[in-house]
N, C-alpha and C positions, 0 to 999 in steps of 0.2 A: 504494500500500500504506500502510495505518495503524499499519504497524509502528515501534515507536520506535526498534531496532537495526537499521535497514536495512546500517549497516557495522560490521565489525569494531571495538569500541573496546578501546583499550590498558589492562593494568589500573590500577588508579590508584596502587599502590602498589611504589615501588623494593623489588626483594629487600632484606629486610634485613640490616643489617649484624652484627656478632658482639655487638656490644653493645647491640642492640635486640630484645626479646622479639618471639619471634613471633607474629602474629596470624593464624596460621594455627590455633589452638587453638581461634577462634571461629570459625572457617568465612568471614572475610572477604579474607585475601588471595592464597590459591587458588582464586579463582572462574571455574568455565566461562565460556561467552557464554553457554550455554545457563541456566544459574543464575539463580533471579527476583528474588538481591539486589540490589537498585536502586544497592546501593554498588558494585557490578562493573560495572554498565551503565551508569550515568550519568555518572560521575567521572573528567571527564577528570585526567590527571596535571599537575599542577600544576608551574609551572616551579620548577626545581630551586632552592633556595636554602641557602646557607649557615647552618649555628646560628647563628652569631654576625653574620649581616647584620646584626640590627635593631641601628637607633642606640644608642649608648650616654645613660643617663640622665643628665643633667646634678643634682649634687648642691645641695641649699640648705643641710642640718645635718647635723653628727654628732655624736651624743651621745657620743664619746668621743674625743680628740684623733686625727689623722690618725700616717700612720705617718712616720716622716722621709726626707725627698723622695728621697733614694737611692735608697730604696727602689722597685720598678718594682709590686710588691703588696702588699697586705694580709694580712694572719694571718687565712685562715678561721676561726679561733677567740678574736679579738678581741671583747672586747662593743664591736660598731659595729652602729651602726643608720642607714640613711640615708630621710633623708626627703626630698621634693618639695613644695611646699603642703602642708604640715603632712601629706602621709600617706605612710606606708612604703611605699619602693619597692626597698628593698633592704637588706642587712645578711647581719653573718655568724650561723653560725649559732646559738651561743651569745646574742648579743642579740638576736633574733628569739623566742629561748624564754624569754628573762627577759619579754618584752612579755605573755607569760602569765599573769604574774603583776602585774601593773605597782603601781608606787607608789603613797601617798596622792596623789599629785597627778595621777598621771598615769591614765585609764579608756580599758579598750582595747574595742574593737568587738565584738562578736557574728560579721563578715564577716571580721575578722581571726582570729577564733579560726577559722572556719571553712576560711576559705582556708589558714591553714597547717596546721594538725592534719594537712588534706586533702593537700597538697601535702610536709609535710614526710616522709613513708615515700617522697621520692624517696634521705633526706640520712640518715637515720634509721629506727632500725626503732620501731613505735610502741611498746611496750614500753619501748627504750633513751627514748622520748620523757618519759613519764612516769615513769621513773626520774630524771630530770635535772629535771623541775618537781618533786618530790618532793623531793629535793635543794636546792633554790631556796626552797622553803616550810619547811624544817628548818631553812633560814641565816636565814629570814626571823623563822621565831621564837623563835629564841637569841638575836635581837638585841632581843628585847625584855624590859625592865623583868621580874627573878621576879614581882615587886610586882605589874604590868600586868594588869588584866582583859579588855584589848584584845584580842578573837577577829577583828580584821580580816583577818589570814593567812589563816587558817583558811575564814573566810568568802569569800575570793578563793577559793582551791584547790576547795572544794565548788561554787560556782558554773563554775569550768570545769568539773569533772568532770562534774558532770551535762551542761552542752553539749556536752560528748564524748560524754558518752552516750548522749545524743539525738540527734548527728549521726551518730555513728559507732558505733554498738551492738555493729558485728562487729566490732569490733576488742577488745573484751572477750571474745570467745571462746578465746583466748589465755589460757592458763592462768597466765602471767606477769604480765598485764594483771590477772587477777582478785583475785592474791595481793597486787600491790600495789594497787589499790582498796581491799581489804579492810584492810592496813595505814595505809593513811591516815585513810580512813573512820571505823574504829573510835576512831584518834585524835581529833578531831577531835569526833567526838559524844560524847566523854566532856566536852568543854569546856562547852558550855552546852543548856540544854535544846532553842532554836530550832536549833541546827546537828545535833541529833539528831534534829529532826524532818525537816530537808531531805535528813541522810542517808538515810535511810526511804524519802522517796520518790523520792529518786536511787536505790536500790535494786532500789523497786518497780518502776519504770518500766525499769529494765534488763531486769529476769526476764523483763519481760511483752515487751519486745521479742523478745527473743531464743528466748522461749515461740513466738511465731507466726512465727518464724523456722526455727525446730525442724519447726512443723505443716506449715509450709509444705513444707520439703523431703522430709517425710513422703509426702504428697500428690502432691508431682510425680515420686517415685520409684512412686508406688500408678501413676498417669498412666501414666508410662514403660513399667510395668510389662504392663498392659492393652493399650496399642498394641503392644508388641511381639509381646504372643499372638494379637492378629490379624494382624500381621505374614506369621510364620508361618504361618498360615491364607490361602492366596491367594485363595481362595473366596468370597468378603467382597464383596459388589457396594456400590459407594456409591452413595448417591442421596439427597442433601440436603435435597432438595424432601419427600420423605416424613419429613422431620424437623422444618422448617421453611420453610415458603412464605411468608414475609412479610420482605421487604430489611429493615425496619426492624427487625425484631425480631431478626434474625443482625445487625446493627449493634451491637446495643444487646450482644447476650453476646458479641459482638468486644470489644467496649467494656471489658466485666467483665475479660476474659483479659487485657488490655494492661495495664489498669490492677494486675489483681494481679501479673504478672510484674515490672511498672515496682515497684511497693511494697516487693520485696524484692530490689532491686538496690541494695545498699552503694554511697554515693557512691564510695569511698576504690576500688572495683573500678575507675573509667575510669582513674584512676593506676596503677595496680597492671599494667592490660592493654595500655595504648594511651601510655603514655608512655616514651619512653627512658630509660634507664639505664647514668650509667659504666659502663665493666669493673669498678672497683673496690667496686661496688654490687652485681653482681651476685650476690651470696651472701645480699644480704637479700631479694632476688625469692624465690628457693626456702624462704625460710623465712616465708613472709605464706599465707594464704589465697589459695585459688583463683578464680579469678572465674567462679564454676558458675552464676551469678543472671543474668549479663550473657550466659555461653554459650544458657543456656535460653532468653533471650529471643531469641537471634540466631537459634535453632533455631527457634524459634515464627514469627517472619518468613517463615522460608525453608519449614516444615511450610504456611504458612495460602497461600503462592505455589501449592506443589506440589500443595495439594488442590485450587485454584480449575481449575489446569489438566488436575487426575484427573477432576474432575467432569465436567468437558467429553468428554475426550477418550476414556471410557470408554462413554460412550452411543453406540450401536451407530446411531442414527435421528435424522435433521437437526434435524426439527421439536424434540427434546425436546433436543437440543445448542444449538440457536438459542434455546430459551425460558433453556437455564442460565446461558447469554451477557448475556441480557439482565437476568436476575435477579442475575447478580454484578456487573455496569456499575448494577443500582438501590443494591444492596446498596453499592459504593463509593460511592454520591454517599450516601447514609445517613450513611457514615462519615465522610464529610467533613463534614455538617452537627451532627455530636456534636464535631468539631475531633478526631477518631481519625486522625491523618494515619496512623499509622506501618501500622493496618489497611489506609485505603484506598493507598498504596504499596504492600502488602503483597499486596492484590487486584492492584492493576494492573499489577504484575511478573508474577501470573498470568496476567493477560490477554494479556499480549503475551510469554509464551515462544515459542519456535520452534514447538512442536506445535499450538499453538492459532492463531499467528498465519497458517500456511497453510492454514488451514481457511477456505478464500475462499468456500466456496458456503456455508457456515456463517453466517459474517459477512454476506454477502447478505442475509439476513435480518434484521439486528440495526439500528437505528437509528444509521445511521452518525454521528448529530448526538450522540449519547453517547460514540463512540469518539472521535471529537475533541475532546470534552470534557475526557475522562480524559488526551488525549496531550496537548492544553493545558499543563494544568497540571503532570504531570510531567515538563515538559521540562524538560532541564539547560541551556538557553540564561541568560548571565548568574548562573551556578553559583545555580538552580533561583530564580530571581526570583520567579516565579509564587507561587513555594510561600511560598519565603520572607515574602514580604508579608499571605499569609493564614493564615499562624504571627501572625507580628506583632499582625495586626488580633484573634486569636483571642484571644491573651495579653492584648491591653488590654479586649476583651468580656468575657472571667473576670472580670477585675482589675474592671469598675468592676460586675460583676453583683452583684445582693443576694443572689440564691440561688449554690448554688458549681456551676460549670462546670467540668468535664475540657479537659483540653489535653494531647491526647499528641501529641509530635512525633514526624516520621520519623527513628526512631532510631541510623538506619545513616549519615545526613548528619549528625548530632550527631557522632558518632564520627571521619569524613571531618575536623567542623572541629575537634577536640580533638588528631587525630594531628600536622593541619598548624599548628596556633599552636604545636604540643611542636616540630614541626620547625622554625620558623620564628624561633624562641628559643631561647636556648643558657639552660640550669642557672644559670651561672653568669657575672656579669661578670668582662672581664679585670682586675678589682682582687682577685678568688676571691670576691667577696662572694654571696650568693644573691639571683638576681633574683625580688625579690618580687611584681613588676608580673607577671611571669610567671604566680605562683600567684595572684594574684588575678582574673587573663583565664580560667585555665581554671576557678577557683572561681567564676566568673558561667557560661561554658558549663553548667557539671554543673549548677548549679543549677535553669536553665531547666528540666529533665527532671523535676527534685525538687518545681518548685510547688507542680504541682497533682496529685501521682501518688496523696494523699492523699483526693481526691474524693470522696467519698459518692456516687453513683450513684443517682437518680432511678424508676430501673426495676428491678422483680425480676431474679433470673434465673432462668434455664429448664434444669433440671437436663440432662434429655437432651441438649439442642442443646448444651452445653459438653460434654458428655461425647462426642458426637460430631466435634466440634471436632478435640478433644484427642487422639482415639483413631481414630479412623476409617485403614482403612489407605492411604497415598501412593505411588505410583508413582513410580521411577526415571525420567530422563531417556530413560535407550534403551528402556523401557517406555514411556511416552508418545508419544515419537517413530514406536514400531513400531505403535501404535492409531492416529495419526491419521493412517501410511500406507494404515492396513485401513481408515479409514473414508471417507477421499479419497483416493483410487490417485495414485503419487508423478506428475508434472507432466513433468518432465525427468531428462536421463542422471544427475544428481549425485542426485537423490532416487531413482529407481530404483537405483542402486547400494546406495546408502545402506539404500532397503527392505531387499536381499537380503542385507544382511551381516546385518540386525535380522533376519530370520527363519533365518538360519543358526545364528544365536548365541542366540534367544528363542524360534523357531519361532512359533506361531500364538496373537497376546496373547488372543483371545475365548476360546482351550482355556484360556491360563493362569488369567484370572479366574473360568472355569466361567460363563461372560455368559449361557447358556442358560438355565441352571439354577439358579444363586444368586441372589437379594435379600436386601439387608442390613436387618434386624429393627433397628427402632430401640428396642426393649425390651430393657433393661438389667438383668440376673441384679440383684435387693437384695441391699446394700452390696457391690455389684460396685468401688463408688468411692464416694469420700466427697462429700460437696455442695464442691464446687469452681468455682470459688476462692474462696477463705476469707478476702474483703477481709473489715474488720470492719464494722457496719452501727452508726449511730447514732443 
């Protein structure tokens, strides 16, 4: 058998504890076997380790004298900063927010702001964050000369905001966040004419982000909207191939779909969903944004799995079950050659669900040298080496391309290594300082996803074929399961059982879709949906 779960595997994730959000909001850590997320199937559990295993940082400086040895910690709220070869590996958390602002002598990074902005809403709500640099930039210029025409202050604070704002947009939707931008702002460009021109375009560039933020979720509620009235409608016969017969051309508006969902996924969300949290924290969880961008995309994984295997399992005739087999095994290798890993995963979790993979006279058919292709590569041997290496190779082929290339990674193994470095690191050293190296390991994971999610895209896209993507209706697990009984009669006692309880509780799946007598019309009622997705084109 070329099935990838020939045994039970354990899910990869310990219940969580009282003080860790649940991830159960995104559909990853109550997953069936039968589920086509690759993060249920693949992952084994990793051995159990302590927060506080990893070694402790050996320090070289502190910019502010040590505490007196008595003492067994440090004052969380010291200005200490501690460094390693010159770069921050730790500090409390007050000297970590002055580095925001830094001195004439001292220029802080572009990855430092990013990494902590990113990571500080573990310690911080962001709001309270820019209230305290705000704070910092008022002491900054009371201490200067009335006399002084020195806008250096000013000129620091505007240059972070705008990198806040460009990294983190949503976090200005925060009606608290707006009021103080607009307090500072206005200050600020009353000082000289150059600092009112870059408030302008710190300004402009917010609106417009959070304009196609706004369209966006516009869009995906219109989407939502659509599939759910065919939902309803069980009468709806799918069939792909009358929408699009060419692998590469369903590659290519997989391509679009990934790429927009990734576009509007806030960095600051992998924090916010997949990282621990004190108890003492816990009150600033319920008051941040949701993480609706990163839910949708988890949905779209598990939506693009469950139609590869509707498709199948719904065609009543070998021959044309055997052609859609082969056309979603071309259709993944497509995706592989655009570097779409997270689609072709996203296919080959479909390929190999339960329903599809007893389908042995099916498979007879199908070029068994493509099924070991696909099982190749997603094997989790060496926690997914295969893959890992042709992530790797894809990132450095972007990286040295003249024209820009896409790179979406399997999103759900992102996720897998962001939960275990949060686990595998404690918050905080036992001096209470905050480990900074922390937030700089998971401010390189996120990043990886953020590259290239920007891409311009090469190829049109093809209204229908997203629109049927997106909308087309999916089948339940004990609905495919009870089709691929009726289309291969069960084998043995455990799948004849199994049949009978699926027709006692579904009865006969060919009555439910009306298989006789429905085909699904791939003509779309005008402005049924709007042209979707709405990357922007340049």
């Amino acid at each position: 058998s070329l099935s990838l779960f020939p045994l039970p595997l354990p899910l990869p994730l310990s219940p969580p504890s009282p003080s860790l959000p649940s991830l159960s909001s995104i559909s990853l850590s109550s997953l069936s076997l039968i589920q086509p997320s690759l993060f249920g199937h693949f992952v084994p559990p990793p051995e159990t380790r302590s927060p506080d295993s990893t070694p402790q940082t050996s320090t070289s400086l502190l910019l502010s004298p040590p505490p007196p040895s008595s003492s067994s910690s440090v004052d969380p709220n010291s200005e200490e900063v501690v460094y390693k070869d010159g770069v921050v590996v730790a500090g409390s958390l007050d000297g970590l927010i002055s580095l925001l602002l830094p001195s004439q002598t001292h220029q802080i990074e572009q990855s430092y702001v990013f990494a902590f902005v990113l990571c500080s809403r573990l310690f911080i709500q962001p709001h309270q964050l820019l209230g305290r640099v705000t704070k910092i930039f008022s002491s900054l210029q009371k201490q200067q000369p009335s006399s002084s025409t020195d806008s250096g202050p000013a000129n620091k604070i505007v240059e972070l905001l705008s990198e806040w704002a460009e990294m983190f947009p949503y976090d200005f939707r925060d009606e608290r966040m707006m009021r103080s931008l607009k307090d500072v702002t206005q200050h600020c460009a009353s000082l000289s004419p150059e600092l009112r021109r870059l408030v302008g375009q710190l300004q402009a560039a917010l609106v417009k982000k959070l304009s196609v933020l706004d369209k966006y979720e516009h869009i995906l509620a219109q989407v939502n909207a659509v599939s759910m009235e065919r939902l309803i409608n069980p009468k709806t016969q799918v069939n792909i191939l009358s929408v699009c017969d060419s692998p590469q051309e369903l590659a290519q508006q997989l391509t679009h779909i990934e790429l927009e969902r990734l576009n509007n996924i806030g960095p600051e969300e992998f924090i916010q969903t997949f990282v621990r949290c004190p108890e003492e924290t816990e009150p600033l969880y319920r008051d941040m944004k949701k993480t609706s961008n990163i839910e949708a995309y988890v949905e779209w994984f598990n939506r693009l799995s469950y139609l590869v295997a509707t498709e199948i399992c719904v065609s009543d005739k070998k021959r044309n079950r055997a052609k859609l087999l082969e056309f979603f095994l071309d259709t993944a290798a497509e995706c592989r050659k655009l570097n779409n890993f997270n689609s072709f995963m996203a296919i080959s979790a479909g390929l190999f669900m339960s329903p599809v993979t007893r389908l042995k006279r099916t498979r007879s058919k199908v070029s068994s040298s493509k099924l070991h292709t696909i099982e190749a590569f997603v094997d989790p041997f060496s926690n997914f080496s295969t893959y890992r290496h042709a992530l790797v190779s894809a990132f450095a082929q972007a990286s040295k391309s003249r024209e820009k290339m896409c790179v979406v990674p399997f999103f759900s193994l992102l996720v897998k290594d962001l939960y275990f470095l949060n686990e595998g690191m404690s918050n905080r050293l036992p001096s209470g300082h905050i480990r900074f190296e922390k937030c700089m390991a998971l401010a390189r994971l996120v990043s990886q996803i953020l590259a290239y999610k920007e891409t311009v895209l090469p190829f049109s896209r093809v209204r229908g074929v997203l629109n049927y993507l997106m909308t087309i209706p999916i089948h339940t697990d004990d609905e495919l399961q009870l089709a691929s009984f009726e289309i291969e009669p069960p084998e043995n006692a455990g799948e004849k059982k199994r049949f009978q309880e699926l027709r006692m509780l579904l009865g006969s799946f060919g009555q439910r879709i009306g298989r006789s007598s429905s085909v699904y019309s791939p003509t779309f009622p005008p402005g049924s949906l709007p042209f979707s997705p709405i990357q922007e084109e340049t």
